[in-house]
C-alpha positions as CSV (number, residue, x, y, z in Angstrom):
1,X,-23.9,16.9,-6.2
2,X,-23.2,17.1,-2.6
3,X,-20.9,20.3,-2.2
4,X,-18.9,22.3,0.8
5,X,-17.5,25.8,1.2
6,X,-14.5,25.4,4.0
7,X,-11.9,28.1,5.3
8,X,-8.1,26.9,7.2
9,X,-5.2,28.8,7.9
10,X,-3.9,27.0,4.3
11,X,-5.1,26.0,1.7
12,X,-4.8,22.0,2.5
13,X,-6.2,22.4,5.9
14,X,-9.6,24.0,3.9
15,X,-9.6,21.4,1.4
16,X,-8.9,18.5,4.3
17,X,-12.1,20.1,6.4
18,X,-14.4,20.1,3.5
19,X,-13.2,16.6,2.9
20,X,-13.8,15.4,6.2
21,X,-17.3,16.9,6.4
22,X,-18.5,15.1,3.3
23,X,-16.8,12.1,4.3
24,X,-14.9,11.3,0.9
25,X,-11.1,11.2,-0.3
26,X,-9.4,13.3,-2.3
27,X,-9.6,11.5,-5.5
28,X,-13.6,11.5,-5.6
29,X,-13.4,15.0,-4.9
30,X,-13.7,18.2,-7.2
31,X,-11.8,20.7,-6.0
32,X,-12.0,24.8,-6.2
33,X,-9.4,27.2,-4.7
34,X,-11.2,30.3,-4.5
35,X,-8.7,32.5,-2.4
36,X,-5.4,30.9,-1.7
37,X,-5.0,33.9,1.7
38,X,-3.1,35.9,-0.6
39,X,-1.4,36.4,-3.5
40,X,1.7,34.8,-4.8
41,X,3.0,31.6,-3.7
42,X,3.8,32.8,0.1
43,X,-0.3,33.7,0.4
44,X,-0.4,30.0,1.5
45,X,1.8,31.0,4.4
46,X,-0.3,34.2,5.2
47,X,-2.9,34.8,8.3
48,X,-6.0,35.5,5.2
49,X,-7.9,32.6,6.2
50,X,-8.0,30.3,2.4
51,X,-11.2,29.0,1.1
52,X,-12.1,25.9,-1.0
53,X,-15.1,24.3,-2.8
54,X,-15.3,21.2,-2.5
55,X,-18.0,19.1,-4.4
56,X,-18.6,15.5,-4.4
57,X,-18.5,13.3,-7.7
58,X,-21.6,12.1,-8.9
59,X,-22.3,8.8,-11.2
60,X,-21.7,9.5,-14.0
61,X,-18.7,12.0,-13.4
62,X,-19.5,13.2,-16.9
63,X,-22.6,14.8,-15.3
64,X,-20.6,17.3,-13.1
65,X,-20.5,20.7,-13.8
66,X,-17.7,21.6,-16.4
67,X,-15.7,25.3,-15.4
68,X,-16.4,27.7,-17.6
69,X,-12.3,28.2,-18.2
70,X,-12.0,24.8,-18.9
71,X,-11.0,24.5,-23.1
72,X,-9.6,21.8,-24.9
73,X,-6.4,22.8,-24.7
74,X,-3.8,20.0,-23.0
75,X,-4.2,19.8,-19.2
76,X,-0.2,19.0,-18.6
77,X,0.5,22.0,-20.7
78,X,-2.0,24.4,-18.8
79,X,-0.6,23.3,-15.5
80,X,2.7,24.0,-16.8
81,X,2.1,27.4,-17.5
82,X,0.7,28.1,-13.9
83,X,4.0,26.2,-12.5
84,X,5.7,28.8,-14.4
85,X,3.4,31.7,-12.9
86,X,3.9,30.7,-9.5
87,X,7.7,30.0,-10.0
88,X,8.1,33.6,-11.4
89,X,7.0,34.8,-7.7
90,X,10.3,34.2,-6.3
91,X,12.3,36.2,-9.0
92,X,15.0,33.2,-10.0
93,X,15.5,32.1,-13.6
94,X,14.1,28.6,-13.5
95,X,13.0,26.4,-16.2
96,X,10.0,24.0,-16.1
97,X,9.7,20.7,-17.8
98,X,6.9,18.3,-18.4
99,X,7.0,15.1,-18.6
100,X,3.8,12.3,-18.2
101,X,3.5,8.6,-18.3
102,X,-0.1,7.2,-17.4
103,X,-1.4,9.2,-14.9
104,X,1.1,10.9,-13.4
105,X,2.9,14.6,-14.4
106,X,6.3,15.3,-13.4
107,X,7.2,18.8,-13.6
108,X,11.0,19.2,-13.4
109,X,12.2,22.6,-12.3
110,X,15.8,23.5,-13.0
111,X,18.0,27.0,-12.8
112,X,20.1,28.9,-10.4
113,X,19.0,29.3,-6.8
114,X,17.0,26.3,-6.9
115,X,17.5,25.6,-3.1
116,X,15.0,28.8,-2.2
117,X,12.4,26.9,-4.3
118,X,12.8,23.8,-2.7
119,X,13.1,25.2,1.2
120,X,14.0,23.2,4.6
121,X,13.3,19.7,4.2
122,X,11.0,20.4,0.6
123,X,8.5,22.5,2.4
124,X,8.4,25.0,-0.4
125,X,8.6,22.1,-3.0
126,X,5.6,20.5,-1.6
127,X,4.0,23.6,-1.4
128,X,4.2,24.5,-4.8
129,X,3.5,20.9,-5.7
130,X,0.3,20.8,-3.6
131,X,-1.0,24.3,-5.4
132,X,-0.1,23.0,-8.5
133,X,-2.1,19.5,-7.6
134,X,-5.3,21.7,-7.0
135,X,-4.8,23.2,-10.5
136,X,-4.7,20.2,-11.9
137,X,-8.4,18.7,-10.7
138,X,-9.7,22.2,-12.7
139,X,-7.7,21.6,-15.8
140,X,-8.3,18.0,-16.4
141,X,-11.4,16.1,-16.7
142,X,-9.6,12.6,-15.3
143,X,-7.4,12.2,-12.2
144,X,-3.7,13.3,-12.8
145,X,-1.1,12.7,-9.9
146,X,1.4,15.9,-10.0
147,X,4.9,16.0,-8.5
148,X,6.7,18.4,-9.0
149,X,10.6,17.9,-8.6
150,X,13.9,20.3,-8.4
151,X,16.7,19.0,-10.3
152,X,16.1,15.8,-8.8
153,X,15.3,16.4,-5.0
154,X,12.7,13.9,-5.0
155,X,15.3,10.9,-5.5
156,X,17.5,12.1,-3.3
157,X,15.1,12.7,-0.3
158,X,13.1,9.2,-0.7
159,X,16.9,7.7,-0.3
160,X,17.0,10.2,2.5
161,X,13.8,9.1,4.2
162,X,14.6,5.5,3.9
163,X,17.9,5.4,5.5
164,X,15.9,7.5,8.1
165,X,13.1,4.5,8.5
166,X,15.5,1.7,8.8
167,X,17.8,3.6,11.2
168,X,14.8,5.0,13.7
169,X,13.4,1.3,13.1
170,X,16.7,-0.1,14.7
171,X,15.8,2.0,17.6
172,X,12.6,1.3,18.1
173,X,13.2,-2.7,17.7
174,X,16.2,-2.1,20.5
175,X,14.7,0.0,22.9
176,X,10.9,-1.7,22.8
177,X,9.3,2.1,22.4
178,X,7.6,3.8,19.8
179,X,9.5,6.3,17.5
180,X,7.7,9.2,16.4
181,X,8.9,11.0,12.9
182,X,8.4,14.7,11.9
183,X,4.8,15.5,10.2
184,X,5.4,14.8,6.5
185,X,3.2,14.7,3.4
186,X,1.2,11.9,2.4
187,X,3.6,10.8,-0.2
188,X,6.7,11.2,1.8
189,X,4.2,8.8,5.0
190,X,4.0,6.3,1.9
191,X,7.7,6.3,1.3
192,X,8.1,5.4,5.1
193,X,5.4,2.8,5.5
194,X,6.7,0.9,2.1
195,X,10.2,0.8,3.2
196,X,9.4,-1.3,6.7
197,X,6.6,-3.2,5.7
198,X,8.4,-6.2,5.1
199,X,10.2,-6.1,8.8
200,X,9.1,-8.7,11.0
201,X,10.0,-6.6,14.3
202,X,8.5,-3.3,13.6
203,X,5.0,-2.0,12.1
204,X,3.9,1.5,11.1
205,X,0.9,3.6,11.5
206,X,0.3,7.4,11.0
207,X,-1.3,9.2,13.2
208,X,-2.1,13.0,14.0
209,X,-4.8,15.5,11.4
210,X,-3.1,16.9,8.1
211,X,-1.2,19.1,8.0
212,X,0.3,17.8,11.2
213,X,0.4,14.0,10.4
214,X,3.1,11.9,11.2
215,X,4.7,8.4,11.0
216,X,4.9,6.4,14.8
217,X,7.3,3.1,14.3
218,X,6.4,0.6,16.8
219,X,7.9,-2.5,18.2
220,X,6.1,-6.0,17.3
């Protein structure tokens, strides 16, 4: 099994070094946080450089090494526990909820003060949710996509980001130049690139290194 140590400022600048030196994506990768930069949630933030393992797949996946805190208990229920652990950083009564269909986990956090877990533009959110995603490729022994949502942010950002597209689109189809959005996540890039595909006067392409990448909207 091909396999890489890698240190970044966060944790998803480590784990998107190690994945660019061994050349793979995300989802044919097994992934190790061993120091996050500090404790608590806000360590991700912190100037204690983070550092990852990350270890390519091999045929059969069945033949990889299985963590020694790996048990039979359920995955969705493990990585609920840790949402609650790193939730309980922040000192606010919140309550997380699971719920899975195929692949993917939602976990749905509700309570008071939920704007300081969500932050400016979902930056804490996606934080969390990212952390939480990590867990996830320990816990389970098959690929699990993880969001995790605040009382319904999710909906009402991808409305948000939409109205966004097709307005900055307008611009770019009027004014003949490219329009450059804000770094986002992946998932937030897809939102974008799905909502103007089907425009005849505009494409999309992302450009920029993660964490930094970004949507340009150009002119046909």
């Amino acid at each position: 099994m091909r396999q890489i140590t890698a240190t970044g400022q966060t944790v998803n600048e480590a784990v998107q070094s190690a994945l660019r030196q061994l050349n793979i994506t995300e989802d044919q990768a097994k992934i190790e946080v061993i120091d996050e930069g500090k404790k608590g949630i806000l360590g991700l933030f912190g100037s204690k450089p983070a550092i990852v393992k990350v270890a390519q797949h091999e045929e059969p996946v069945e033949e990889a090494p299985v963590k020694e805190d790996q048990s039979e208990d359920d995955p969705v229920e493990k990585i609920k526990k840790y949402t609650e652990k790193i939730v309980a950083e922040f000192q606010v009564d919140v309550k997380v909820s699971a719920e899975v269909e195929q692949n993917v986990v939602t976990l749905q956090l509700t309570g008071e003060k939920i704007a300081l877990l969500i932050g400016k533009r979902g930056q804490t959110l996606n934080a969390i949710q990212y952390l939480v995603q990590l867990a996830m490729h320990q816990y389970a022994d098959k690929y699990y996509t993880v969001i995790v949502d605040a009382e319904g942010y999710r909906e009402r950002r991808k409305e948000t980001l939409i109205s966004l597209a097709e307005r900055l689109a307008d611009r770019a189809s009027k004014t003949k130049k490219d329009v450059r959005i804000e770094p986002m996540p992946s998932f937030e890039r897809k939102l974008i690139h799905t909502a103007l595909q089907k425009r005849a006067d505009v494409e999309t392409d992302s450009q920029g290194t993660e964490p930094k990448r970004y949507v340009v909207i150009k002119p046909k």
